[in-house]
C-alpha positions in Angstrom: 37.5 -11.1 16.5 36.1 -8.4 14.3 33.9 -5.8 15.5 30.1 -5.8 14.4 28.3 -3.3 12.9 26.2 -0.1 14.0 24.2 2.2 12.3 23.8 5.9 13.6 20.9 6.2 15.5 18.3 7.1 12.8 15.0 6.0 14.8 12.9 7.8 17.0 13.5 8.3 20.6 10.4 6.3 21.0 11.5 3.4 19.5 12.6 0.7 22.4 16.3 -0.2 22.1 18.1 -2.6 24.1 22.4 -2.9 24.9 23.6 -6.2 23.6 23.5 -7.7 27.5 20.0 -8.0 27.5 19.4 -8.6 23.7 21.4 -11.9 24.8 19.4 -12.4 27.6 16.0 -12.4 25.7 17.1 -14.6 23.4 19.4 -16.8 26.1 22.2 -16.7 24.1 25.7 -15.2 25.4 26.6 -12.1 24.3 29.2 -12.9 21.5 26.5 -15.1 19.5 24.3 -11.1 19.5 27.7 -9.6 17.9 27.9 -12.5 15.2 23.8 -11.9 14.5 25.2 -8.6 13.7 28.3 -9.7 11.5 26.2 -12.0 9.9 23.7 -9.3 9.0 20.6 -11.0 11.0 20.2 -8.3 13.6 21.2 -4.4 13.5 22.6 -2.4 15.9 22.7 1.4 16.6 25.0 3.5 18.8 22.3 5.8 21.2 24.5 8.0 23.6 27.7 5.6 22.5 26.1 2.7 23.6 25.3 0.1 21.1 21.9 -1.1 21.0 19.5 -3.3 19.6 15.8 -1.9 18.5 14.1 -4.4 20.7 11.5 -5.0 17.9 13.8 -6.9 16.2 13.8 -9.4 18.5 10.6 -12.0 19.6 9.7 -14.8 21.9 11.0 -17.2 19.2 14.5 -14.8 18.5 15.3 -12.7 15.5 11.7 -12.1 14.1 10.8 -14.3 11.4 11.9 -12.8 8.1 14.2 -9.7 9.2 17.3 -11.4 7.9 15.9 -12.0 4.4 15.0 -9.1 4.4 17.7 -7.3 5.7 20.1 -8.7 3.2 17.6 -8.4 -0.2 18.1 -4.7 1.1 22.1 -4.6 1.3 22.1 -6.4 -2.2 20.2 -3.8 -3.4 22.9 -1.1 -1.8 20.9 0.5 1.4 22.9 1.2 4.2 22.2 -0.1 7.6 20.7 3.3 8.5 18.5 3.2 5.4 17.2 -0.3 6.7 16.9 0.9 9.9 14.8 4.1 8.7 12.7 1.7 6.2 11.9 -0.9 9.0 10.4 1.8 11.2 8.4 4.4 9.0 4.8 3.8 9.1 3.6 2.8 5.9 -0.4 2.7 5.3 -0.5 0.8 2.9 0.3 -2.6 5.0 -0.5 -0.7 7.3 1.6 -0.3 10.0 5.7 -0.5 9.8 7.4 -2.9 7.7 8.6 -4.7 11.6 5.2 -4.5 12.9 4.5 -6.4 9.3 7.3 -9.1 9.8 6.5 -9.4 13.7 2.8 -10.1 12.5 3.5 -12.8 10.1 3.1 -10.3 7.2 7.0 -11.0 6.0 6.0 -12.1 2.6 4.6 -8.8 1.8 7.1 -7.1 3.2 10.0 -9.0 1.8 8.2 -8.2 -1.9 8.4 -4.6 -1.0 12.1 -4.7 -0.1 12.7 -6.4 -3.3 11.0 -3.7 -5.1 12.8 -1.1 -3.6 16.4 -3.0 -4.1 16.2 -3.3 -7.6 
């Protein structure tokens, strides 16, 4: 099996991240279904202190918030790097306002999923 993907850590200190263990355990999965989320491009992961990590945003009570994959992947079609993503998601933008995951975790993704589309191309 391949490894999955992590990003540097690019995100604040602040920002709530979770290892993969309990990522599964929020959304009762095992823990080899989180590392094909992150083959598959629907979740990301970063390495904090070596460890990788999920930003527990990412995740709801329903499982991967609503619109992050879409999103995710207009923004690798449009060559950003998981960092990039990672940055973007996070960086408070008044103009929603709020950050583009508060946006998506607030049923705002079709906004934000215009805005990624924007940037892409």
């Amino acid at each position: 099996m391949s490894e999955f993907p992590t990003a540097s850590d690019v995100l604040a200190p602040e920002v709530e991240a979770l290892p993969l263990p309990d990522i599964a355990e929020r959304l009762g999965v095992p823990v080899t279904r989180v590392h094909q989320l992150l083959r598959d491009g629907h979740l990301l992961a970063l390495r904090r202190d070596r460890i990788a990590v999920v930003p527990a945003a990412l995740v709801d009570d329903q499982g991967v918030v609503k619109g992050l994959p879409g999103t995710v992947t207009v923004l690798r079609d449009g060559g950003y790097s998981s960092e990039e993503i990672l940055r973007w998601l996070f960086t408070e933008d008044d103009t929603l306002p709020g950050t583009p995951i508060e946006a998506l975790r607030g049923n705002r993704g079709r906004e934000v999923k215009r805005r990624a589309q924007a940037m892409a191309f």
